[in-house]
Biopython code that builds the backbone (N, CA, C, O; Angstrom):
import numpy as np
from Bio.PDB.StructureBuilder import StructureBuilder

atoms = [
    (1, "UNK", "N", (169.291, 49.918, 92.519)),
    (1, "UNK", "CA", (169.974, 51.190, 92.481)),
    (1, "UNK", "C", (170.516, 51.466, 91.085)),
    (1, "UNK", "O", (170.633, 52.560, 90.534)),
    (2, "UNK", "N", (170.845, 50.180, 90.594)),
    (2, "UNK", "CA", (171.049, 50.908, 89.046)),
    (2, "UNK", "C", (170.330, 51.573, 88.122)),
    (2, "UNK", "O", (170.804, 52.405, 87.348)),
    (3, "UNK", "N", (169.040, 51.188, 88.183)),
    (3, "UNK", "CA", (168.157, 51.964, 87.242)),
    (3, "UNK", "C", (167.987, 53.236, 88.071)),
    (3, "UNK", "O", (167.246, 54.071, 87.552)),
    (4, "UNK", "N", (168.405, 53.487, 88.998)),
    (4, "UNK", "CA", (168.072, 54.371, 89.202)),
    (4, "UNK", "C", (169.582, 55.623, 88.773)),
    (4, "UNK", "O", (169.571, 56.816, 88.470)),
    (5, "UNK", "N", (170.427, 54.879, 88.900)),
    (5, "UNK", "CA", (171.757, 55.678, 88.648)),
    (5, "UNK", "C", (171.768, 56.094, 86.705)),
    (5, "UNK", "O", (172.013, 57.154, 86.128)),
    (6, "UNK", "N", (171.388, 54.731, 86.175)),
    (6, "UNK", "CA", (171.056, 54.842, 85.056)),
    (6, "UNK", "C", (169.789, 56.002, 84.466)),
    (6, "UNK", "O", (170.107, 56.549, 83.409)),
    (7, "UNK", "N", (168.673, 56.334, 84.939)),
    (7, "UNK", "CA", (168.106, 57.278, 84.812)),
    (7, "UNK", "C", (168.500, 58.631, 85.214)),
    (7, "UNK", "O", (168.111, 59.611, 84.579)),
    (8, "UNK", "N", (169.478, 58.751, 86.541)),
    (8, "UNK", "CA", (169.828, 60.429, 86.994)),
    (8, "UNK", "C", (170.568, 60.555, 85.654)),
    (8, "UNK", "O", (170.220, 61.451, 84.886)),
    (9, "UNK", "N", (171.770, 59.549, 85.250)),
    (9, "UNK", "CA", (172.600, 59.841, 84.301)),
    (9, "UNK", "C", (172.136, 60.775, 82.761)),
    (9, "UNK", "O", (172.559, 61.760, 82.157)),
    (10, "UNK", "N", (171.115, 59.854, 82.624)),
    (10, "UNK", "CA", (170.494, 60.136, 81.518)),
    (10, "UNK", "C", (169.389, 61.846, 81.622)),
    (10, "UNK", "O", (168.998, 62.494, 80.650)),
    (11, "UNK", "N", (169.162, 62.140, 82.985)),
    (11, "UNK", "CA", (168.669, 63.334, 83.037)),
    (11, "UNK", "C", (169.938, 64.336, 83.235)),
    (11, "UNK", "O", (170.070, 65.426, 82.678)),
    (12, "UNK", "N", (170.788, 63.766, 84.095)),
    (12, "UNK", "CA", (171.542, 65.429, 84.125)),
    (12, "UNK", "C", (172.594, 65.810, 83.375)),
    (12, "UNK", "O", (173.212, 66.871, 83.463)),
    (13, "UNK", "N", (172.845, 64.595, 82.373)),
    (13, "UNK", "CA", (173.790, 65.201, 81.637)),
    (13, "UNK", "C", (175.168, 64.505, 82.001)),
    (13, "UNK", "O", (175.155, 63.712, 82.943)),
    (14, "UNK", "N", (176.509, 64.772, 81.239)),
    (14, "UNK", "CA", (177.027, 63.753, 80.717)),
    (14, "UNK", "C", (178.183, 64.319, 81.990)),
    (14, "UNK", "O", (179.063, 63.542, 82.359)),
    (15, "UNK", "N", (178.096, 65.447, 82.476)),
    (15, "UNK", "CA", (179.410, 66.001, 83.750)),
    (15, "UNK", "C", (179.069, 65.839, 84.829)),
    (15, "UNK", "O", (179.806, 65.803, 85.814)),
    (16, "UNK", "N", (177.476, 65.672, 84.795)),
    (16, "UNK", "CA", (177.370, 65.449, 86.406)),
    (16, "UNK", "C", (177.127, 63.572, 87.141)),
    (16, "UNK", "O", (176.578, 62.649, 86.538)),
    (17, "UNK", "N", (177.774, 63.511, 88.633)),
    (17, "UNK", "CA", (177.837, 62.482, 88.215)),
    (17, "UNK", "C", (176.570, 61.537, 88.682)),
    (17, "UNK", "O", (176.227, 62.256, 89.621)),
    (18, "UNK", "N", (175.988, 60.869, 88.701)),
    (18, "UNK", "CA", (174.447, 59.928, 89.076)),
    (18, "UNK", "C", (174.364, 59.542, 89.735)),
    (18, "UNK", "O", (173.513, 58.653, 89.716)),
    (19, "UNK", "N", (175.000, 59.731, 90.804)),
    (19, "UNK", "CA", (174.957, 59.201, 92.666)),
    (19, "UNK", "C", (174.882, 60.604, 93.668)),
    (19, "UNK", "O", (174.686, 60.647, 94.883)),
    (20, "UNK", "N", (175.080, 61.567, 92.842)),
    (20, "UNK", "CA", (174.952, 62.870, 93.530)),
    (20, "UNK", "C", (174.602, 63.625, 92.443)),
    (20, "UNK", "O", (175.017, 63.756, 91.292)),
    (21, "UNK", "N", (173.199, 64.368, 93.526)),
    (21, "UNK", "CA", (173.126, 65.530, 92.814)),
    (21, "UNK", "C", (171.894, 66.348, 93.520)),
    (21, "UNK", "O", (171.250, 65.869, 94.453)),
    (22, "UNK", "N", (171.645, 67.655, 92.953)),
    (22, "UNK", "CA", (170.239, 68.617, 94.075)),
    (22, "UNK", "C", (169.316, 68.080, 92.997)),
    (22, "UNK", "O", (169.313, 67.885, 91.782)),
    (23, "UNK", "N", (168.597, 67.950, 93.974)),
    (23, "UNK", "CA", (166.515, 68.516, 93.422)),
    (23, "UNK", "C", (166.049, 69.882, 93.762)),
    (23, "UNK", "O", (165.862, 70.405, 94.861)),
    (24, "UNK", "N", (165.905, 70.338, 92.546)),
    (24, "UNK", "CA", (164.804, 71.354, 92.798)),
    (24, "UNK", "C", (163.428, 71.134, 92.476)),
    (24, "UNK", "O", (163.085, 70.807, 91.340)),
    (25, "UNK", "N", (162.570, 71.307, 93.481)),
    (25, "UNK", "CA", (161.265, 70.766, 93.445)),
    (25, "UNK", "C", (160.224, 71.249, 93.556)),
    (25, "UNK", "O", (159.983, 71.663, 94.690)),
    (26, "UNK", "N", (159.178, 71.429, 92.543)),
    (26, "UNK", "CA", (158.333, 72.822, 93.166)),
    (26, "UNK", "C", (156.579, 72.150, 92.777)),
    (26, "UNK", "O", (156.070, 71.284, 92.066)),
    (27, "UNK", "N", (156.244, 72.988, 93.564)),
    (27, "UNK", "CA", (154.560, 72.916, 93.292)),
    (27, "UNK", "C", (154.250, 74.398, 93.580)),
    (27, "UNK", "O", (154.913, 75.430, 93.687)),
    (28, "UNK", "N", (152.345, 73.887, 93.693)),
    (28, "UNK", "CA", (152.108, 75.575, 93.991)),
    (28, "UNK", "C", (152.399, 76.045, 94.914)),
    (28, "UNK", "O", (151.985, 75.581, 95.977)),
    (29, "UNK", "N", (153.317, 77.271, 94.879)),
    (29, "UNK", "CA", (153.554, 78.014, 96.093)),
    (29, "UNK", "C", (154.329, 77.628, 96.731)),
    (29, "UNK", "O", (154.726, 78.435, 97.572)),
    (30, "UNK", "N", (154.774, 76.694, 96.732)),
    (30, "UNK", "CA", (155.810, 75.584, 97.660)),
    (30, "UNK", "C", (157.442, 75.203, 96.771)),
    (30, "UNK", "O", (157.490, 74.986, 95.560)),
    (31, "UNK", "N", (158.082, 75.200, 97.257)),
    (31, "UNK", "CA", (159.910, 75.148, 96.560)),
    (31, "UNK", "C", (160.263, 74.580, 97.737)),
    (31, "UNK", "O", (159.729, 74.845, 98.814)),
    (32, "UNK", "N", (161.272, 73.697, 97.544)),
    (32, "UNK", "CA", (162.318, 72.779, 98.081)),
    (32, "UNK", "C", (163.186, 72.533, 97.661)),
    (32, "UNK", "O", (162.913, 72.182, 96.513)),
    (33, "UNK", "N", (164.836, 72.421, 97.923)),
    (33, "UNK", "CA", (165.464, 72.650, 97.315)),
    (33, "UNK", "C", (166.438, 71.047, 97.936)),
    (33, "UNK", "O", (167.062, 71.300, 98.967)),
    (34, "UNK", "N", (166.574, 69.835, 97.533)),
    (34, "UNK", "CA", (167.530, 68.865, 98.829)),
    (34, "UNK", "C", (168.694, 68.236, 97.461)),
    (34, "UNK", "O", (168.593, 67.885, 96.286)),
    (35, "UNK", "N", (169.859, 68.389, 98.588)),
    (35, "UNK", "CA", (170.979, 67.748, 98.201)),
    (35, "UNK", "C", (171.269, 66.377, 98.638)),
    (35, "UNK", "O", (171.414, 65.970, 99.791)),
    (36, "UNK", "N", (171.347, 65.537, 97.206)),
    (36, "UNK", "CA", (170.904, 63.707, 97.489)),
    (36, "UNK", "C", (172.371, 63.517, 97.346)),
    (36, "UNK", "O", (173.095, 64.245, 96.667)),
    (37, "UNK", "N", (172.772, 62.444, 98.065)),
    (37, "UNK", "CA", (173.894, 61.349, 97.925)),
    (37, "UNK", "C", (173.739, 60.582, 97.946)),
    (37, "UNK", "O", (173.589, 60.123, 99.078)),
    (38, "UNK", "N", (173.588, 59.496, 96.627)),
    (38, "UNK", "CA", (172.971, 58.017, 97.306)),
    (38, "UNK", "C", (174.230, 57.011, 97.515)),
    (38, "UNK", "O", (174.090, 56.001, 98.205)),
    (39, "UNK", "N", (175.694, 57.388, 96.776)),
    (39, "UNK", "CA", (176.316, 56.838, 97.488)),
    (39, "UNK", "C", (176.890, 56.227, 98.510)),
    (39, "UNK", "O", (177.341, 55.086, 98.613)),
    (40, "UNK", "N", (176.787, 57.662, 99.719)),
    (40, "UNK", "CA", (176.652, 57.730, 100.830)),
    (40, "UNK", "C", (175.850, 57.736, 101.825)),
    (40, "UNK", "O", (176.140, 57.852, 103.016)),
    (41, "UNK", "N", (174.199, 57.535, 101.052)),
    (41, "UNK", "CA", (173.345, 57.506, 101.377)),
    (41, "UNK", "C", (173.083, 58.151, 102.340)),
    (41, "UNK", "O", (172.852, 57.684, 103.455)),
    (42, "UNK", "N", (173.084, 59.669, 101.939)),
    (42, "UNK", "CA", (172.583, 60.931, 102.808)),
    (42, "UNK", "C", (171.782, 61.931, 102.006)),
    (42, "UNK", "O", (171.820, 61.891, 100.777)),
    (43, "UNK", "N", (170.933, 62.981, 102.765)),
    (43, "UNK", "CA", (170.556, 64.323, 101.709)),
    (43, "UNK", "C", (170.343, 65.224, 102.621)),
    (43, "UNK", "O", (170.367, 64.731, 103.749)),
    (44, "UNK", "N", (170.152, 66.307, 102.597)),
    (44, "UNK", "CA", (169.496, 67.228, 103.311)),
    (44, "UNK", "C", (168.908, 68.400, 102.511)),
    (44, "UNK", "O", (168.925, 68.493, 101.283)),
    (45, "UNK", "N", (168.512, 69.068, 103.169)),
    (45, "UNK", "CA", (167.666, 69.885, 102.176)),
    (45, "UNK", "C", (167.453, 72.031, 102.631)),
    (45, "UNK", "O", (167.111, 72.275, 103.788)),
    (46, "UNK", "N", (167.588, 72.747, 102.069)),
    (46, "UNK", "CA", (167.895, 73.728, 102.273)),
    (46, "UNK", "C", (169.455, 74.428, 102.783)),
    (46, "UNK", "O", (170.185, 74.039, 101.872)),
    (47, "UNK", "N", (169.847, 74.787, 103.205)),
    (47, "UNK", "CA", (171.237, 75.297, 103.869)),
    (47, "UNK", "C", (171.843, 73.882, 104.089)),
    (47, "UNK", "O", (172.993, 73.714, 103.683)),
    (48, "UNK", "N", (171.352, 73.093, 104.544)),
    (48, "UNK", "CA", (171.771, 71.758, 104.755)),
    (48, "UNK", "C", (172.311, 71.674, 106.181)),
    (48, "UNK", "O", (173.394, 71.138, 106.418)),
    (49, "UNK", "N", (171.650, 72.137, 106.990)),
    (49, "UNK", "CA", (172.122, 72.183, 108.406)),
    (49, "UNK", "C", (171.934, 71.601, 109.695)),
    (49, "UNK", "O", (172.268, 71.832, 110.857)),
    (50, "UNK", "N", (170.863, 70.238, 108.657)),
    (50, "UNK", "CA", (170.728, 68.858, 109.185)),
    (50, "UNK", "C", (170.556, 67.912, 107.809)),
    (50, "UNK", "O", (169.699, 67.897, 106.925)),
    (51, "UNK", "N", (171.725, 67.163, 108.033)),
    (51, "UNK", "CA", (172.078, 65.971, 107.353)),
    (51, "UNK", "C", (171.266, 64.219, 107.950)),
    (51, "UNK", "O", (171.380, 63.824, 109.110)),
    (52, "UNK", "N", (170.609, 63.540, 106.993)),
    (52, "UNK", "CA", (169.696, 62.859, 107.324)),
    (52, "UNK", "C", (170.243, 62.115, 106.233)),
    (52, "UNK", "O", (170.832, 62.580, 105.257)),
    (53, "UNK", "N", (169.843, 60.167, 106.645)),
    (53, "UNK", "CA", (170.107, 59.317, 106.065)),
    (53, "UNK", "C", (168.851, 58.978, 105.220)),
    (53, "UNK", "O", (167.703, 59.016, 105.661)),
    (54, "UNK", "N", (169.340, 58.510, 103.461)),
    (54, "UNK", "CA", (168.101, 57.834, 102.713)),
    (54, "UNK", "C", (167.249, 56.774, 103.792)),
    (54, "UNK", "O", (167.724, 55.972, 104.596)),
    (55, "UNK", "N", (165.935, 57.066, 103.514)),
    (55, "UNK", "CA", (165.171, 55.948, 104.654)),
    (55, "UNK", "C", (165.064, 54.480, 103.208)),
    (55, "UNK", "O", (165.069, 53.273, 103.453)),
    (56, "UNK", "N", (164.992, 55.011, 102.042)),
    (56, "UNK", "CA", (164.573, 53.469, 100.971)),
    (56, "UNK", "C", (165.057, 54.149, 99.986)),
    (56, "UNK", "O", (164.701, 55.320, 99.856)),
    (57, "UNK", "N", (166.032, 53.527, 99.020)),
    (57, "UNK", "CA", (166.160, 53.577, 97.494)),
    (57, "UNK", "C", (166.123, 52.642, 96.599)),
    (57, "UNK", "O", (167.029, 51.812, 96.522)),
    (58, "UNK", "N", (164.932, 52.639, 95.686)),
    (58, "UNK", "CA", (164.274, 51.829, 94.655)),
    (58, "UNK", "C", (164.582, 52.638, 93.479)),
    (58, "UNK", "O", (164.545, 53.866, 93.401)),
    (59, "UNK", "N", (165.061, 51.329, 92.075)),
    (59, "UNK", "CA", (164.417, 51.923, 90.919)),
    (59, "UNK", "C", (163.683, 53.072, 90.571)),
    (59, "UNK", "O", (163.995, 54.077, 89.933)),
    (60, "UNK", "N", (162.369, 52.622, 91.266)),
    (60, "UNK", "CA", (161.035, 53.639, 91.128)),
    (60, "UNK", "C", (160.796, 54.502, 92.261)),
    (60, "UNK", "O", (160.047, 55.401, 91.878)),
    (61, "UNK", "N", (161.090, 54.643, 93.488)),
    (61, "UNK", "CA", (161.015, 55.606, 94.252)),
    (61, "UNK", "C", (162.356, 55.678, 95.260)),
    (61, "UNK", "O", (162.974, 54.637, 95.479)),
    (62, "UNK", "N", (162.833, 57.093, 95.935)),
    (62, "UNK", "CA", (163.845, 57.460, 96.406)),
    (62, "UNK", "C", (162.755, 58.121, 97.863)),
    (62, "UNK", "O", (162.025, 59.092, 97.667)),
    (63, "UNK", "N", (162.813, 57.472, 99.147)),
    (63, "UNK", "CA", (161.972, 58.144, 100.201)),
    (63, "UNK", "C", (163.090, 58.364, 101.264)),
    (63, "UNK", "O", (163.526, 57.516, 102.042)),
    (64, "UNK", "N", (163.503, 59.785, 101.135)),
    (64, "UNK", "CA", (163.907, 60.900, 101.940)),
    (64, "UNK", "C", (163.711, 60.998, 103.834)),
    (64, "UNK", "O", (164.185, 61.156, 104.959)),
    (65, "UNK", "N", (162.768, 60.787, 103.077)),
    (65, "UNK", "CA", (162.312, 60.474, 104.944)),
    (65, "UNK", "C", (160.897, 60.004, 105.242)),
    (65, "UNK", "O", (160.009, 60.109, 104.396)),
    (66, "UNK", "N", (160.715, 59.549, 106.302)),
    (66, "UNK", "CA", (159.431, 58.536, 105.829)),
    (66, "UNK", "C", (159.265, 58.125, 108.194)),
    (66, "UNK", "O", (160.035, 57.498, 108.921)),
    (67, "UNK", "N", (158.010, 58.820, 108.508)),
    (67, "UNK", "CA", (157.770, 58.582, 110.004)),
    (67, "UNK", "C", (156.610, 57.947, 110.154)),
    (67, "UNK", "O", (155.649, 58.541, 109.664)),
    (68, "UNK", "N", (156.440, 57.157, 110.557)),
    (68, "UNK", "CA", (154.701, 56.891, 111.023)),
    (68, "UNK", "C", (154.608, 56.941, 112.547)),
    (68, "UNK", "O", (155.727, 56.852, 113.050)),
    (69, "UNK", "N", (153.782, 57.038, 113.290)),
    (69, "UNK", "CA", (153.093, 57.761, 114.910)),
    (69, "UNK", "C", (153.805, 56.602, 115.423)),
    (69, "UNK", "O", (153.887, 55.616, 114.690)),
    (70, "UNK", "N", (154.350, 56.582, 116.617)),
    (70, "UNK", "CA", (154.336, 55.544, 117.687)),
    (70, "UNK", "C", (154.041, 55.911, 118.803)),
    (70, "UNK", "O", (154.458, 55.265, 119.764)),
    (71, "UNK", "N", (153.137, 57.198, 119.011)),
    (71, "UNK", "CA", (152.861, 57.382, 120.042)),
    (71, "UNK", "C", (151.387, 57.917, 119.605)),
    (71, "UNK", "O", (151.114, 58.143, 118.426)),
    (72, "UNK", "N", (150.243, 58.139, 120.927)),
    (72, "UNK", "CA", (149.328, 58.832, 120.389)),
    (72, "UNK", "C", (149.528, 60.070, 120.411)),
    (72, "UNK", "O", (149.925, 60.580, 121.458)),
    (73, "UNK", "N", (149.304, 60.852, 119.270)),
    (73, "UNK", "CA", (149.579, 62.398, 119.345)),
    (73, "UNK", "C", (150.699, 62.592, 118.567)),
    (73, "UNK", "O", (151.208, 63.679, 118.295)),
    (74, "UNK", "N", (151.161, 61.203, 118.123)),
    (74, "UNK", "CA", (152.454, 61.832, 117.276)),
    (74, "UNK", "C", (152.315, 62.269, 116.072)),
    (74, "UNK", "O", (151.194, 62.754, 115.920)),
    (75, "UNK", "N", (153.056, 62.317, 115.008)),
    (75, "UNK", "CA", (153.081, 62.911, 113.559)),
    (75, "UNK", "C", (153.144, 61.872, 112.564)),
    (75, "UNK", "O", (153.740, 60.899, 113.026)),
    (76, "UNK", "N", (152.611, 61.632, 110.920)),
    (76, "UNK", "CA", (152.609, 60.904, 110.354)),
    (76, "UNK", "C", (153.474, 61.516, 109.463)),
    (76, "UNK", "O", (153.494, 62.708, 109.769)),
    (77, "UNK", "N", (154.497, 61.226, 108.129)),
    (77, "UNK", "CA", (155.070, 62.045, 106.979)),
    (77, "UNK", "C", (156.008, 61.564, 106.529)),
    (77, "UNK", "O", (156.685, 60.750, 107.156)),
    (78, "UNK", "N", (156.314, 62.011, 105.153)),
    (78, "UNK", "CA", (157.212, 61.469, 104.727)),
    (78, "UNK", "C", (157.813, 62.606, 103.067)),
    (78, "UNK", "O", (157.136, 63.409, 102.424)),
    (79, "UNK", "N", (159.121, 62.234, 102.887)),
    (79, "UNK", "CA", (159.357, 62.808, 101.324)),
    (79, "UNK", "C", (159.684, 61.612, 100.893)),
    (79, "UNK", "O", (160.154, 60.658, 101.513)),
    (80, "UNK", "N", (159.266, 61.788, 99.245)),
    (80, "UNK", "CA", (159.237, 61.053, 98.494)),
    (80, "UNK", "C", (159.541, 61.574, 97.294)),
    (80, "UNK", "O", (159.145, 62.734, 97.176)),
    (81, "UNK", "N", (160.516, 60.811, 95.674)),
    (81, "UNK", "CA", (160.489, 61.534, 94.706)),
    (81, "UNK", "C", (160.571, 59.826, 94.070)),
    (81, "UNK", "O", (161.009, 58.819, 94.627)),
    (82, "UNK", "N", (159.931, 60.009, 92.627)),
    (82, "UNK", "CA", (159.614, 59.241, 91.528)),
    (82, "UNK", "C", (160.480, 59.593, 90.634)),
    (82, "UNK", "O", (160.232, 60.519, 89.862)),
    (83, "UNK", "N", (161.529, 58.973, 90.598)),
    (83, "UNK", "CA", (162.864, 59.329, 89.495)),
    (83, "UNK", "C", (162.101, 59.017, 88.305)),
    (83, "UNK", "O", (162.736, 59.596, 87.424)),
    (84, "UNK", "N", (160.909, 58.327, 87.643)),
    (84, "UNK", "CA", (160.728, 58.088, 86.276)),
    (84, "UNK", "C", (160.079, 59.291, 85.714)),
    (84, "UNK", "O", (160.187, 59.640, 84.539)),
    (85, "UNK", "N", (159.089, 60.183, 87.036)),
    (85, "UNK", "CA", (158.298, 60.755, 86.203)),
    (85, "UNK", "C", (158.775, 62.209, 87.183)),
    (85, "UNK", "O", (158.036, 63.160, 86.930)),
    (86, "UNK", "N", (159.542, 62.427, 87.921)),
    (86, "UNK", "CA", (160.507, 63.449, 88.634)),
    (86, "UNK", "C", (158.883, 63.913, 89.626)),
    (86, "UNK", "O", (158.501, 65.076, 89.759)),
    (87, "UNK", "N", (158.240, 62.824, 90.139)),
    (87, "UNK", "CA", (156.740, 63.283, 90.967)),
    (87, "UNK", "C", (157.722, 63.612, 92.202)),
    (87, "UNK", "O", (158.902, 63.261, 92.167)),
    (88, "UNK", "N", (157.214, 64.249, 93.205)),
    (88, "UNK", "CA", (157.778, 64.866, 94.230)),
    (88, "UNK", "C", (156.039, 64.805, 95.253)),
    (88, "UNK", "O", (154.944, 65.281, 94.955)),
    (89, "UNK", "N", (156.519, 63.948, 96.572)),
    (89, "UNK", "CA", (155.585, 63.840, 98.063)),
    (89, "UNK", "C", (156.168, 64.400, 98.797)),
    (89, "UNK", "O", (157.325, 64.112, 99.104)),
    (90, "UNK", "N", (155.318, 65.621, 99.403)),
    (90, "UNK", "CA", (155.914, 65.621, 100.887)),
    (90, "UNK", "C", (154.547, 66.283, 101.500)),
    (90, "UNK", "O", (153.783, 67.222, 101.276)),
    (91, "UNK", "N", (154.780, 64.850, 102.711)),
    (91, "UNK", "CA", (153.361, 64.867, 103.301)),
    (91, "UNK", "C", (153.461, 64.354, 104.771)),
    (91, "UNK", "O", (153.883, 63.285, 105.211)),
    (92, "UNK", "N", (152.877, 65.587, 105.469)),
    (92, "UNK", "CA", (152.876, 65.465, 107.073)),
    (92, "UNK", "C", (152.086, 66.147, 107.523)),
    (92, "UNK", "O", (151.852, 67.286, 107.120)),
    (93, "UNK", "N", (151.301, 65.363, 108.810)),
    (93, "UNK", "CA", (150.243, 65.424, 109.522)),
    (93, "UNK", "C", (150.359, 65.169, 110.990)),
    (93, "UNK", "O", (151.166, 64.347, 111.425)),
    (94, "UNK", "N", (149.739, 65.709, 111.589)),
    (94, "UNK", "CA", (149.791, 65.593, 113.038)),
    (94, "UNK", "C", (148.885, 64.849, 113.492)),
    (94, "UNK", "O", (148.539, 64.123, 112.561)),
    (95, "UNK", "N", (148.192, 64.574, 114.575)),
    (95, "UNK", "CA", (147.099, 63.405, 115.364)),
    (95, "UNK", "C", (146.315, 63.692, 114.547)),
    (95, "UNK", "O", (146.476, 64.545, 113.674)),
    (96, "UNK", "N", (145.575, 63.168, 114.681)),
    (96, "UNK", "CA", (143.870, 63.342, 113.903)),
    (96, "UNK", "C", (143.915, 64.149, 112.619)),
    (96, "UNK", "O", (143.032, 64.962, 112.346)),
    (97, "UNK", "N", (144.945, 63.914, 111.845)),
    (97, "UNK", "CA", (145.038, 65.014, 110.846)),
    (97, "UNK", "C", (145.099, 66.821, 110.935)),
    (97, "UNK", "O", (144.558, 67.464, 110.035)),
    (98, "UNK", "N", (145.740, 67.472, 111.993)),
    (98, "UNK", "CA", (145.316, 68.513, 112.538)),
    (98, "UNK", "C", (147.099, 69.175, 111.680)),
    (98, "UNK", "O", (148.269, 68.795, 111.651)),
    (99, "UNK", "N", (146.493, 70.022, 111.268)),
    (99, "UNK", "CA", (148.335, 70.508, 110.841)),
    (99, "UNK", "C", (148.403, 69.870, 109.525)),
    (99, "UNK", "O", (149.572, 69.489, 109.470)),
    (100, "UNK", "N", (147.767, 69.499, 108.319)),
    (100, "UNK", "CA", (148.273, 68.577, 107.835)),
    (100, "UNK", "C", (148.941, 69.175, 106.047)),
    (100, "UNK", "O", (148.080, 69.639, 105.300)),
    (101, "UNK", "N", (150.048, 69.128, 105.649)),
    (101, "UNK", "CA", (150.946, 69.209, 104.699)),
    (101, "UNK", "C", (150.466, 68.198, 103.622)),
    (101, "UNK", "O", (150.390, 67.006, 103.919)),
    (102, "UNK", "N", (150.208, 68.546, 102.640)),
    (102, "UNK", "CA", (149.802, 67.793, 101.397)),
    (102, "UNK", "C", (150.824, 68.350, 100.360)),
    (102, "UNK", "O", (150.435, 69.514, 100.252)),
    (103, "UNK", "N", (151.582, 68.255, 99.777)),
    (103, "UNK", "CA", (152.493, 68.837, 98.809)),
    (103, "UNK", "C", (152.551, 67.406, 97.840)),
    (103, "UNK", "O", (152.690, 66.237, 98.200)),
    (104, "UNK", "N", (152.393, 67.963, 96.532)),
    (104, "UNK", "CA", (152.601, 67.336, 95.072)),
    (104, "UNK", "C", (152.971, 68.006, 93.909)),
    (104, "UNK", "O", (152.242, 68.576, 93.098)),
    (105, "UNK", "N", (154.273, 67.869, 93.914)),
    (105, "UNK", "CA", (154.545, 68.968, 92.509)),
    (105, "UNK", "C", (155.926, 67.686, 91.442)),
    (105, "UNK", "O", (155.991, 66.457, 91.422)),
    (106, "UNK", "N", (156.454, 68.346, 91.003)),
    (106, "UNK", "CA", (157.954, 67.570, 89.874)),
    (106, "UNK", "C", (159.246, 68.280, 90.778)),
    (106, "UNK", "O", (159.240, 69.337, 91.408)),
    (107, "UNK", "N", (160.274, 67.349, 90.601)),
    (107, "UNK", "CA", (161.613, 68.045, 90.820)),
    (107, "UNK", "C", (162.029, 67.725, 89.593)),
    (107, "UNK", "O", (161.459, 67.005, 88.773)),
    (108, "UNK", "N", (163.348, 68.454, 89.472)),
    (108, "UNK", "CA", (164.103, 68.351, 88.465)),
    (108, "UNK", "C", (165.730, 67.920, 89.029)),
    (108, "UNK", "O", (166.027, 67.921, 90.223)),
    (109, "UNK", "N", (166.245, 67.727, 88.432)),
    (109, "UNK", "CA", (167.425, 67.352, 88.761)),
    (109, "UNK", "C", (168.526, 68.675, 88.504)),
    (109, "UNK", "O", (168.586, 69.328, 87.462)),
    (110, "UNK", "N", (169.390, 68.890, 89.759)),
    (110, "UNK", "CA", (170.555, 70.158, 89.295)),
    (110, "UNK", "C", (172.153, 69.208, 89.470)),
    (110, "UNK", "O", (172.300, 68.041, 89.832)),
    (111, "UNK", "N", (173.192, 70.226, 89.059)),
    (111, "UNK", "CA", (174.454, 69.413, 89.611)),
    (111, "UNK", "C", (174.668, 69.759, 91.392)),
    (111, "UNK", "O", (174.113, 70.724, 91.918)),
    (112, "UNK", "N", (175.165, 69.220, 91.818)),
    (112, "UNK", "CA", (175.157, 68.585, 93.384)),
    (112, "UNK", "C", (176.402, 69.910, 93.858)),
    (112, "UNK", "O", (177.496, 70.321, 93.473)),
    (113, "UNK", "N", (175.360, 70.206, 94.955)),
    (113, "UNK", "CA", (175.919, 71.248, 95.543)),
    (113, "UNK", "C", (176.922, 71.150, 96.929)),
    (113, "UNK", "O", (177.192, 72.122, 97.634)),
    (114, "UNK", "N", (177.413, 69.752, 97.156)),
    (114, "UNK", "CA", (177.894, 68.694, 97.918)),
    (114, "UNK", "C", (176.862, 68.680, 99.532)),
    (114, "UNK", "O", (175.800, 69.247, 99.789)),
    (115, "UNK", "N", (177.605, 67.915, 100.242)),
    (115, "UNK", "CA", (176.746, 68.179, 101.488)),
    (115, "UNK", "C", (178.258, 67.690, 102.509)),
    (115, "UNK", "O", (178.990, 66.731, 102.267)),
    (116, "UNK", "N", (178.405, 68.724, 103.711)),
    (116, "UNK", "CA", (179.973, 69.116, 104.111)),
    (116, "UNK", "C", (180.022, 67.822, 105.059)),
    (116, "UNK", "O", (181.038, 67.129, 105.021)),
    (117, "UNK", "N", (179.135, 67.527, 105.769)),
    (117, "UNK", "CA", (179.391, 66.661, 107.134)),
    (117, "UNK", "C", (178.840, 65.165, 107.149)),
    (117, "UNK", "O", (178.191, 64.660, 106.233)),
    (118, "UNK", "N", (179.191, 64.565, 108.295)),
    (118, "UNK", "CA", (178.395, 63.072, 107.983)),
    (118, "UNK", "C", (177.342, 63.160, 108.332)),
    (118, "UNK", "O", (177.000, 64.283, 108.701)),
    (119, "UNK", "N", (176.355, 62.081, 108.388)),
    (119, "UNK", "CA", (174.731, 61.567, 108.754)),
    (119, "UNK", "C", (174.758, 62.138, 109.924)),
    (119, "UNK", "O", (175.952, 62.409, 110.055)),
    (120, "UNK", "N", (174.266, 62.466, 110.777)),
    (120, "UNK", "CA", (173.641, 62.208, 112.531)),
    (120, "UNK", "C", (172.040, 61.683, 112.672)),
    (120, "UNK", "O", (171.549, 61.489, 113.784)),
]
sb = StructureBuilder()
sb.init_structure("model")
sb.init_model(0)
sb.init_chain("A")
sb.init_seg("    ")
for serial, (resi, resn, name, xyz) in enumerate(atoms, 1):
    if name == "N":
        sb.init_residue(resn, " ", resi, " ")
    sb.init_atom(name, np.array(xyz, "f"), 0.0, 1.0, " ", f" {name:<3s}", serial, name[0])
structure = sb.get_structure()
């Protein structure tokens, strides 16, 4: 977690602080906007009107959320962001690949727009 606190630091600047803060994240056609806490190890993303716990925080990757099937028919997916090179995954699929979300673009780092409530 330090290199990773050590790198937000060094991207957002010297007021904001490196355990919190938004991504704005875009590819083609596609924008996302999630508010990270890794202190508290929470984020959510848009209005923020479901609050969700970090599933893994590494150095090299921060995964948001992360499902694989346990049933047949269920859904595969996950978000993902690459603090070295600000890469941004978000990728979900349904059975047999039917429905399936491919997103690859950069986030950037903003100052932290807080997030009001706990995990559920």
């Amino acid at each position: 977690m330090r290199g990773i606190i050590i790198f937000l630091a060094l991207l957002s600047g010297p007021a904001a602080a490196a355990d919190q803060f938004d991504l704005a994240c875009k590819a083609r056609n596609v924008t996302e906007h999630y508010r990270v806490d890794l202190a508290n190890g929470q984020w959510c993303s848009g209005d923020c009107d479901r609050i969700r716990l970090i599933v893994e925080e590494t150095p090299n990757e921060i995964v948001l959320e992360e499902h694989e099937p346990t049933f047949s028919g269920d859904y595969r997916g996950w978000v993902r962001v690459y603090p070295a090179s600000g890469d941004w995954e978000w990728y979900n699929s349904g059975a047999g690949g039917v429905g399936t979300l491919d997103v690859r673009g950069k986030c950037e780092i903003a100052p932290f727009s807080g997030i009001a409530s706990p995990a559920q």
